[in-house]
C-alpha positions in Angstrom: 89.5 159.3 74.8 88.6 156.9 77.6 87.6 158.1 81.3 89.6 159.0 83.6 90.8 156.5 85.6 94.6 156.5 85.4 97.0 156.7 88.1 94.0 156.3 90.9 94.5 152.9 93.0 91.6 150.6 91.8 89.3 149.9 95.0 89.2 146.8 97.3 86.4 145.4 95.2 88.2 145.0 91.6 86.1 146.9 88.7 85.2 144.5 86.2 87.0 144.4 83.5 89.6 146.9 84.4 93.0 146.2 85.4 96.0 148.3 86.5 98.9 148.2 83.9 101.9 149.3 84.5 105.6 149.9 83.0 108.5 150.5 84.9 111.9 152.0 83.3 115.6 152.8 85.2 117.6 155.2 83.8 121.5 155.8 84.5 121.5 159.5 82.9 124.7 161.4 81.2 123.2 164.2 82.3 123.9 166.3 85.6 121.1 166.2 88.4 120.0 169.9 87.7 119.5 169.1 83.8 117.8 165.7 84.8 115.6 167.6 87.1 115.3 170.5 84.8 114.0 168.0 82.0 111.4 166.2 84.3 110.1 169.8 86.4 110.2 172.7 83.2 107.7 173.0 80.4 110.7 172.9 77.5 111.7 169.8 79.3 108.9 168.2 79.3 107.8 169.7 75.8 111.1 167.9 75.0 110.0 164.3 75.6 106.1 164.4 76.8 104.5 166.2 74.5 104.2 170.1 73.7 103.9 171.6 77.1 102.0 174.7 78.4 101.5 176.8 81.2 103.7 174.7 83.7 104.9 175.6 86.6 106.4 172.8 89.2 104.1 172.8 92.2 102.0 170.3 94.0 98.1 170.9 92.5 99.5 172.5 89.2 97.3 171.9 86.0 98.2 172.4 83.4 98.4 170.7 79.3 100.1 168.5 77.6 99.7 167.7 73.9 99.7 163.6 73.2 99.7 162.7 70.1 98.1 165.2 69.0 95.2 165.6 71.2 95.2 168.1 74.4 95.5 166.2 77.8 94.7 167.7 81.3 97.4 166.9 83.8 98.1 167.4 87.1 101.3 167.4 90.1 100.2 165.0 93.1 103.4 164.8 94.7 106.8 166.8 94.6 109.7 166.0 96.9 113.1 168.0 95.1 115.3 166.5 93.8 114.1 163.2 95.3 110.6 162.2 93.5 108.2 163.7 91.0 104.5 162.3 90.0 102.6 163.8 87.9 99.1 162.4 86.4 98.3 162.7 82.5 94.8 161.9 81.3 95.9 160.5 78.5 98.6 158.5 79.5 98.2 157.7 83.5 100.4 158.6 86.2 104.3 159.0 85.9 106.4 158.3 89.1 110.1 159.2 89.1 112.5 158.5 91.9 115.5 160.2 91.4 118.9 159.8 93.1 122.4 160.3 92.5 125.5 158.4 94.1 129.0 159.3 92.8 127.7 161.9 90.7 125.9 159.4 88.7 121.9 160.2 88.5 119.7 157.4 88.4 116.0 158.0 87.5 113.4 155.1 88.3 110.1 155.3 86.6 106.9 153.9 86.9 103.6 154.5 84.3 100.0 153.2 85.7 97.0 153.7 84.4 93.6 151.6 84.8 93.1 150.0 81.2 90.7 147.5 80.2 92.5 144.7 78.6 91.9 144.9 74.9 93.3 148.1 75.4 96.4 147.5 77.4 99.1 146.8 74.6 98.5 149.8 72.6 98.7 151.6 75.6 102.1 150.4 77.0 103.2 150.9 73.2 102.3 154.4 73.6 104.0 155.0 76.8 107.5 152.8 75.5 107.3 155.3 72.8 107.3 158.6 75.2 109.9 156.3 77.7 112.3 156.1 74.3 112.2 159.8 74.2 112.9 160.2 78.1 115.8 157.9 77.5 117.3 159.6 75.0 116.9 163.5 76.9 118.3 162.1 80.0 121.2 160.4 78.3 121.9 163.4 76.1 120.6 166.4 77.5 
């Protein structure tokens, strides 16, 4: 696995040979706000379309593990703001921001990966992460 570095803001002064990739995703869900929210903050829902989740409880400075791809990731809540916006860093895959909001009783769930990649790198990564986004797609749509 490579270091660290996903989800932190690269400095002023560029490291060489890194560069911040990102994908962003909006999804209109068929799903109610609680079950939306319940997918995205619980360790079934996350187990759901992450990866097998353990020990997860939704609070700011939680660690706890997710399985991707088979291999057992650290991860931790930087920000929580019910039912508004989620983020959430995975070593393995780089930080996930979700903004959630719901007009008209339709929910509508923006989401942003990052993660510092060096370029060779950076396609199988965002083919990893459309992968996982696929899955979120379908849970939010479906429940």
């Amino acid at each position: 696995m490579e270091g660290f570095l996903s989800g932190f803001k690269l400095s002023p002064k560029p490291l060489q040979g890194v560069t911040q990739a990102a994908v962003k995703r909006k999804v209109v869900a068929g799903v109610a706000l609680k079950e939306a929210l319940v997918a995205l903050t619980s360790a079934e829902g996350l187990s759901s379309w992450l990866g097998e989740t353990e020990k997860f409880i939704s609070h700011v400075g939680i660690k706890f593990e997710t399985t991707v791809d088979g291999e057992k990731s650290k991860s931790v809540i930087t920000a929580l703001d019910l039912p508004k916006r989620i983020v959430f860093m995975v070593e393995a895959l780089g930080e996930f921001d979700f903004a959630i909001s719901e007009k008209a009783k339709v929910v509508q769930v923006e989401l942003t990966v990052r993660r510092a990649v060096t370029p060779d790198k950076e396609n199988s990564w965002k083919d990893s992460v459309e992968q996982i986004l696929a899955r979120l797609e379908k849970v939010l749509s479906h429940g």
